[in-house]
ZAMARGU-4260 file (C-alpha; in steps of 0.2 Angstrom, whole numbers, plus 5000, padded with zeros to 4 digits):
<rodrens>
0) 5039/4736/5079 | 5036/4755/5074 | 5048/4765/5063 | 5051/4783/5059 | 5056/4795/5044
5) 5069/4806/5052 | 5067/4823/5045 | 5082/4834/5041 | 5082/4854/5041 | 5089/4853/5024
10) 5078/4856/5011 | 5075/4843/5000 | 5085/4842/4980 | 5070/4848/4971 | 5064/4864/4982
15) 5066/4879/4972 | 5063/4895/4981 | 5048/4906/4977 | 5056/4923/4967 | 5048/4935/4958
20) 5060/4931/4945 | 5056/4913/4946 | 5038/4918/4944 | 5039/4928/4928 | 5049/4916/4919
25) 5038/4902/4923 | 5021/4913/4916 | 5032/4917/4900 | 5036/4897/4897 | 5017/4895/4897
30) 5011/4910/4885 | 5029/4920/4879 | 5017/4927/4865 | 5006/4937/4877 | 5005/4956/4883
35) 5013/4955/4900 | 5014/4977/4902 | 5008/4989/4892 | 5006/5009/4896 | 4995/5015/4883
40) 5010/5016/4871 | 5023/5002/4871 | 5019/4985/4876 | 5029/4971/4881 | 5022/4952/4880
45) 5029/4941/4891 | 5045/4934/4879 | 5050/4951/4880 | 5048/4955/4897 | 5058/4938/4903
50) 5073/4944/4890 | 5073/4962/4897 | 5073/4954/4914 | 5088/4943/4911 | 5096/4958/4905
55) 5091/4970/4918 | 5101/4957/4932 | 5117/4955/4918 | 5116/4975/4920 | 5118/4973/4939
60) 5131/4960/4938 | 5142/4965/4927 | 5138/4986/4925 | 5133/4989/4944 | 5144/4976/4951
65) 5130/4970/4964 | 5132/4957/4976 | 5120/4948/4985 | 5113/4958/5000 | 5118/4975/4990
70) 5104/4990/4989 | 5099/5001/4973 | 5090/5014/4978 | 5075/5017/4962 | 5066/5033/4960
75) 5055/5033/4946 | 5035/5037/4943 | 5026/5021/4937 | 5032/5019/4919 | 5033/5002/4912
80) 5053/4999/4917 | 5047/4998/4935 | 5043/4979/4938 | 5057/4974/4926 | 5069/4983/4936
85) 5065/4977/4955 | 5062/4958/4948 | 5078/4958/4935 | 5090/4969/4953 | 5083/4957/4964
90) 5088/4942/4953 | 5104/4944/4957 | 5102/4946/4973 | 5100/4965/4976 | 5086/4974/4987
95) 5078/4986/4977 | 5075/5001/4990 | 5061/5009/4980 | 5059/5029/4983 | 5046/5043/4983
100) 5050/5050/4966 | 5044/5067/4974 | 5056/5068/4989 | 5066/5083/4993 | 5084/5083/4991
105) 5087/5084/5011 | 5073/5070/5013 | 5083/5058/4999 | 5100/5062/5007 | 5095/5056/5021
110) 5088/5040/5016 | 5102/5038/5006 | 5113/5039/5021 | 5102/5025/5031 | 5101/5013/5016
115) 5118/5014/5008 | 5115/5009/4990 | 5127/5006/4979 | 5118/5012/4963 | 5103/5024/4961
120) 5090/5019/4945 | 5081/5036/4941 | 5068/5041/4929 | 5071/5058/4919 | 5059/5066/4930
125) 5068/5063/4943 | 5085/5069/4937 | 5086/5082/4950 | 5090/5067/4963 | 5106/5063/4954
130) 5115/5078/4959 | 5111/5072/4977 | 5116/5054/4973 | 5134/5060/4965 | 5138/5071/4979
135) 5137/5055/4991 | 5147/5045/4980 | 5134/5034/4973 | 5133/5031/4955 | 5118/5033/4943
140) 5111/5024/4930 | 5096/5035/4922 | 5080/5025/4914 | 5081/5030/4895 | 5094/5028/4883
145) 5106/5024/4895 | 5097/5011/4902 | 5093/5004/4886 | 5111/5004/4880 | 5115/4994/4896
150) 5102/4982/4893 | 5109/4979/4874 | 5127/4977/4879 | 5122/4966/4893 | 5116/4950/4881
155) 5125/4938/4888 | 5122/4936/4905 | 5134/4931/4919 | 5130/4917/4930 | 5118/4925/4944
160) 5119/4919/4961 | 5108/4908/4970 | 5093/4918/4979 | 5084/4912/4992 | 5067/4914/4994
165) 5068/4921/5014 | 5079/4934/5005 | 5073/4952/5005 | 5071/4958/4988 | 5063/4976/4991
170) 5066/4989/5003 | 5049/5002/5006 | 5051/5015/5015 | 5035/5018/5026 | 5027/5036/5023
175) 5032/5047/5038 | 5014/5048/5043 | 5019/5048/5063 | 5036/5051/5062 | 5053/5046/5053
180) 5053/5036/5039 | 5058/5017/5042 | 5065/5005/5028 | 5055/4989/5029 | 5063/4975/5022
185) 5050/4963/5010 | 5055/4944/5004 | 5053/4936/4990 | 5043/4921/5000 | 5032/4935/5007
190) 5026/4942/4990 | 5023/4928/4980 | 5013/4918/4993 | 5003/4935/4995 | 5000/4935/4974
195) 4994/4917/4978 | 4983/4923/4993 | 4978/4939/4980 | 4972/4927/4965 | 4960/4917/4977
200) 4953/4931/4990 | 4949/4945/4973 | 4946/4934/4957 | 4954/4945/4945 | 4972/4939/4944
205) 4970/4922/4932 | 4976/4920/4916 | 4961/4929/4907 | 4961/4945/4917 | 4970/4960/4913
210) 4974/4971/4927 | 4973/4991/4927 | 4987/4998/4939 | 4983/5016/4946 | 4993/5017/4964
215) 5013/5023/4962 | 5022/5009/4964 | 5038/5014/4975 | 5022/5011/4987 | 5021/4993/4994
220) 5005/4990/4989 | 5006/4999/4973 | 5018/4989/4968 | 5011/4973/4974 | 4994/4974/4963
225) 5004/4980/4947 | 5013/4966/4949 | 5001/4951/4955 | 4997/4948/4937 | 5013/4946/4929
230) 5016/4931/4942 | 4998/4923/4938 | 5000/4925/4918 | 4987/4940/4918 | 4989/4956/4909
235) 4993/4974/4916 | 4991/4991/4912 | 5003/5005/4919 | 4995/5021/4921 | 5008/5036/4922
240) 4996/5048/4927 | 4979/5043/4936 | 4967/5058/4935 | 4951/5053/4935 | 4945/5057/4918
245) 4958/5045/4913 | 4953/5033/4924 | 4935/5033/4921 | 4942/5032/4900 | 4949/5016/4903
250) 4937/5007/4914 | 4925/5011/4900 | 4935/5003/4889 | 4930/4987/4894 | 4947/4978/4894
255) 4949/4977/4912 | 4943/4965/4927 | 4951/4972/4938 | 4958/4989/4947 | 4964/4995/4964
260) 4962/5012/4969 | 4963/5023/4984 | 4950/5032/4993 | 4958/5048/4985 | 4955/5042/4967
265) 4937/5035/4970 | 4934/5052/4978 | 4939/5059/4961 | 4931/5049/4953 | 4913/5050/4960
270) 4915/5069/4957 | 4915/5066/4938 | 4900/5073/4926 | 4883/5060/4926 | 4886/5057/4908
275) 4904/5052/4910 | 4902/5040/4924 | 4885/5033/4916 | 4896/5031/4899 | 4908/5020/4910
280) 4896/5010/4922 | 4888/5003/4904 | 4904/4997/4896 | 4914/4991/4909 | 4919/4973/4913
285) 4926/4974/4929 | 4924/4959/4940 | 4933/4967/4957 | 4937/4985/4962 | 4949/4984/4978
290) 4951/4999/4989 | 4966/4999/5000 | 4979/5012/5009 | 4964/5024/5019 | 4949/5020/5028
295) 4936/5020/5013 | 4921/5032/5022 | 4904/5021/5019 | 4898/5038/5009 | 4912/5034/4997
300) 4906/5014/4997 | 4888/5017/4992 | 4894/5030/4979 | 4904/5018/4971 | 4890/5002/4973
305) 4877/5012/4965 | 4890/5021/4951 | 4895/5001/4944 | 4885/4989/4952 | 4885/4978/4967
310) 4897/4963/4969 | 4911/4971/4965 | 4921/4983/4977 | 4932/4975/4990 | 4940/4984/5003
315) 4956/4978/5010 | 4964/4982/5028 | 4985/4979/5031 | 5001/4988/5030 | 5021/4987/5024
320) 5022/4976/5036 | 5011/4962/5038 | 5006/4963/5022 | 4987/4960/5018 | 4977/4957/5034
325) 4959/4956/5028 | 4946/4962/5016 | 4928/4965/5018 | 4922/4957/5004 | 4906/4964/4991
330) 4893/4952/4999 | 4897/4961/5018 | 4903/4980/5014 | 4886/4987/5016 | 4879/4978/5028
335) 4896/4979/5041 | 4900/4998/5041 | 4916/5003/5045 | 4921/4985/5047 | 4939/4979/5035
340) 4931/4961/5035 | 4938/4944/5041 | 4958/4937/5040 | 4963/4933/5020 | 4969/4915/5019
345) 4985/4912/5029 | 4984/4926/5040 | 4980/4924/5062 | 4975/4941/5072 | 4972/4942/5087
350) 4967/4959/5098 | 4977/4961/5115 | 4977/4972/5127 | 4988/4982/5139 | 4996/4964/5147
355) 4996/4954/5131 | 4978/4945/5134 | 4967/4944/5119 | 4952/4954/5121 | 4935/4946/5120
360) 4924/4952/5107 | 4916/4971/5106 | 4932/4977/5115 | 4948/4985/5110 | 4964/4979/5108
365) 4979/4981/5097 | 4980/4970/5083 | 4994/4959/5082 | 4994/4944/5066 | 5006/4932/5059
370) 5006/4925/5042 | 5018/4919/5029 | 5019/4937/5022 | 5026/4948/5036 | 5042/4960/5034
375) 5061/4954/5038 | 5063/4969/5049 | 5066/4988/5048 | 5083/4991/5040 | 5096/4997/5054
380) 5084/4996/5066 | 5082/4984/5079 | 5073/4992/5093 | 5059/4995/5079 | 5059/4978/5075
385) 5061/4973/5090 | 5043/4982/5097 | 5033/4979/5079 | 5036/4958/5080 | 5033/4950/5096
390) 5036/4930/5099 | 5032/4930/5079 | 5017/4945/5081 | 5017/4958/5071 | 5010/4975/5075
395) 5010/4992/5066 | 5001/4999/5082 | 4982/4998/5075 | 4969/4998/5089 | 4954/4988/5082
400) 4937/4978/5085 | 4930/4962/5083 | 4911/4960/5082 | 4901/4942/5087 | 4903/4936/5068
405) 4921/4939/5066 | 4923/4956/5058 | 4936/4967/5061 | 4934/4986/5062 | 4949/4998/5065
410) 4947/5009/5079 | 4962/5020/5076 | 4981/5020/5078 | 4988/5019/5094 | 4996/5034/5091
415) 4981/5044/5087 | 4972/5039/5101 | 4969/5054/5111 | 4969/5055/5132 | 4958/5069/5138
420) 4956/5072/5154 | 4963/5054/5157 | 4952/5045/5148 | 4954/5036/5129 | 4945/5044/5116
425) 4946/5034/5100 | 4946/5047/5084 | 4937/5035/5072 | 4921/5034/5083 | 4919/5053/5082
430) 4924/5054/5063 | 4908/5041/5061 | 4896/5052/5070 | 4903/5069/5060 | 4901/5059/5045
435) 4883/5057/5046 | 4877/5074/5044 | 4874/5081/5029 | 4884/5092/5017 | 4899/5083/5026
440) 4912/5073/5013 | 4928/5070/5025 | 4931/5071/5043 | 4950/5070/5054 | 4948/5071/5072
445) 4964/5076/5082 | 4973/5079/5098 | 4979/5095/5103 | 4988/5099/5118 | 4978/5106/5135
450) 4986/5111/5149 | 4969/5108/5159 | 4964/5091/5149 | 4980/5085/5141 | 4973/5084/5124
455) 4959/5093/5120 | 4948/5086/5104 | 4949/5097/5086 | 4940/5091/5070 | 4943/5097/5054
460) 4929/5093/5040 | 4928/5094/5023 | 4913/5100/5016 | 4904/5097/4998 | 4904/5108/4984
465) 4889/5121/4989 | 4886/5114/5004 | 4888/5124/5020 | 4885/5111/5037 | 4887/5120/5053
470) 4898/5120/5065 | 4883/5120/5075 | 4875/5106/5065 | 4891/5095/5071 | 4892/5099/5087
475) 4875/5096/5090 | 4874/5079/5082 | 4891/5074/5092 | 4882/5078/5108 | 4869/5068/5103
480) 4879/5053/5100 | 4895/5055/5109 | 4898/5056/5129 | 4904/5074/5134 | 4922/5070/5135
485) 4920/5066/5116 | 4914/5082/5110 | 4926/5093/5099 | 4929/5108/5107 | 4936/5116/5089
490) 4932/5115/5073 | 4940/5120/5055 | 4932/5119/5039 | 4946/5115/5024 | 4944/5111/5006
495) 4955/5096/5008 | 4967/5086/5018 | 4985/5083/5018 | 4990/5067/5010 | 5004/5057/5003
500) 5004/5049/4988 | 4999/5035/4992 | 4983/5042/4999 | 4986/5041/5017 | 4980/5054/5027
505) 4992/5066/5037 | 4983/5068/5053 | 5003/5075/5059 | 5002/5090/5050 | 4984/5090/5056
510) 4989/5091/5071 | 5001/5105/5069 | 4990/5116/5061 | 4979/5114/5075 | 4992/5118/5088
515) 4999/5132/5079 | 4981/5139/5078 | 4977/5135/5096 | 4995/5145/5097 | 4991/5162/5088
</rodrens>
């Protein structure tokens, strides 16, 4: 005779959820004496960071009057309040709706209006918001001496309620690259099992490494890497303003094993003087460089391998969303070009078509994955939600590859793909060919309406300093390469292109100035 354990839903007496508050005490309880943040001038160990903490959620409590489920809206550059204030709001419950600190007052307003908050956090440099934040009834608290006279006051804290991990504890709003900007709603759960999934794939977030944060962190995954070491017991360095100069400084420095940057900032960066970059490529001790946020342009790869050594740079594929998707990892960058690697541990992707069907591989379909870091949904909007998670699927509309070993490449966005004459043509591909000719740095293809073909195909390109490529150059190399349909039939040369800060590119405003051009 056979007997069963019956399991019950409830979980058991001793589960305690996963939050980032959770997290940061339990680093301080092992090493309270150790540097935690620092941003060149103040540092805080992690003793310090757990009791501004505590008090940053007494603050909400008892000077905000938060509930659980209520919003703060924080605009603020990176500064070293930052983390303190998303993990010590969202200890008592609060979802911390972290804003472009550069938003117009009529882009703020209305994001205001979609996420309700009942406070707003702001920096000094961002004082201009208050007026905006006043006139819709909302009150203020400014970092500074305010702040810090609310954190003094606020010693002893209330009792906070209980959080549960499933519980959202930021709100990001996505960049507007293809439309409205859309509150995406993060857990608790889903970050700090995608600190855990960070500290295996990249090797640079253990108790010995120290961290060097560059990216703005109202930006998911800004925010995300800043913060990956203070959950793993690690050290991190804020930078308030990351020009290249600076940045090259401190990885000569030799403090760091680690950084994530943008395409952007290793553009910057490779355009340094020789004896600056040689004066960091000697001293360094980095063990992982991690790109992320825009398609990193194999030019840029093999600029960086050669300026500090092989086995280090990682890039990493995923969005707001789904969080981290896969990396392409040192051992496979140069030899799989274009490719974003293989699936990070916990995540499934598949590549569907039209009807659902996984494609086979070498053809296209749009990537769906699940894993235990996906969003809880867009705020106020469950249509959205409703097309981006699918029976547990999440999609962000990304049209991609998959060769006989595994490795994923992104073709484009489903909503660059462009339909000329009736037939798909997929941006990325001519971009690659573009790219290969000389005297060429960047390269964004576009759509642009055609009443004979529907969309017509424009590409603008960015040239090298002193170098002068053809339009006939590209052209020709395209019709080499490329079937007809797939030929640009215009051209424009810029200096750069239109990004947001986080480094992605606008291929909307692209697209506009080609129409308007097309127009005149």
């Amino acid at each position: 005779m056979t007997s069963s354990l019956k399991l019950e839903p409830a979980r058991p007496d001793a589960f305690r959820s996963l939050t980032l508050g959770a997290g940061l005490r339990l680093a301080a309880q092992r090493d309270p004496g150790k540097t935690a943040l620092d941003d060149g001038e103040r540092q805080l160990s992690y003793a310090e960071l757990a009791q501004r903490v505590a008090s940053c959620a007494a603050v909400g409590v008892g000077t905000l009057g938060l509930r659980n489920g209520d919003v703060v809206a924080l605009l603020a550059p990176n500064c070293i309040e930052y983390p303190e204030i998303v993990i010590g709001l969202s200890d008592c419950g609060a979802i911390v709706a972290t804003l472009n600190p550069r938003l117009s007052a009529a882009e703020l307003t209305a994001i205001l209006a979609d996420c309700a908050p009942r406070a707003v956090v702001l920096h000094p440099e961002c004082d201009s918001a208050a007026e905006v934040a006043i006139a819709a009834g909302i009150r203020v608290l400014r970092i500074g001496d305010e702040y810090e006279a609310a954190l003094a006051s606020a010693a002893a804290a209330p009792r906070l309620p209980v959080v549960d991990e499933c519980q959202p504890f930021a709100m990001s709003y996505t960049s507007g690259t293809t439309g409205t900007p859309k509150g995406v709603l993060l857990s608790h759960r889903s970050r700090m099992l995608t600190f855990m999934a960070m500290a295996m794939e990249y090797g640079c977030f253990g108790t010995e490494d120290h961290f060097l944060a560059l990216a703005p962190m109202y930006h998911g995954a800004g925010f995300v890497f800043a913060c990956a070491p203070l959950m793993t017991g690690g050290s991190c360095t804020i930078l308030m303003q990351a020009d290249a100069g600076r940045i090259a400084e401190e990885l000569g420095s030799g403090r760091y094993s680690g950084v994530f940057m943008v395409p952007t900032h290793i553009h910057r960066l490779l355009q340094l003087p020789a004896p600056l970059l040689a004066q960091a490529r000697a001293r360094h001790r980095l063990k992982t460089v991690i790109s992320n946020a825009a398609a990193l342009s194999q030019p840029l790869k093999e600029g960086m391998v050669a300026w500090l050594g092989e086995g280090l740079l990682h890039e990493t594929y995923g969005s707001t969303e789904c969080g981290i998707v896969s990396n392409i990892r040192p051992a496979d960058l140069l030899r799989k070009p274009g490719s974003v690697g293989t699936p990070v541990w916990g995540m499934e992707v598949e590549l569907r078509d039209a009807g659902g069907a996984v494609v086979p591989a070498g053809e296209v379909g749009e990537l769906f994955c699940r894993s235990p870091y996906s969003f809880n949904g867009y705020l106020n909007r469950p249509r959205e939600t409703t097309e981006a998670v699918i029976d547990g699927w999440v999609t962000v509309g990304d049209l991609a590859m998959r060769d006989s070993e595994g490795f994923i490449r992104i073709v484009d966005r489903k909503k660059d793909m462009i339909i000329s004459g009736g037939v798909n043509v997929y941006p990325a591909e001519v971009e690659a060919v573009i790219r290969t000719v000389q005297g060429v740095v960047d390269v964004a293809v576009v759509g642009v309406p055609d009443a004979e073909w529907g969309e017509r195909i424009h590409a603008f390109v960015v040239p090298a300093a002193g170098a002068a490529p053809l339009a006939e150059q590209i052209i020709s190399a395209c019709r080499e390469r490329l079937a007809g349909f797939k030929v640009p039939r215009g051209l424009t040369f810029v200096e750069e292109f239109p990004r947001n800060p986080s480094g992605k590119l606008l291929k909307r405003e692209l697209r506009e100035a080609a129409a308007t051009a097309a127009r005149a």
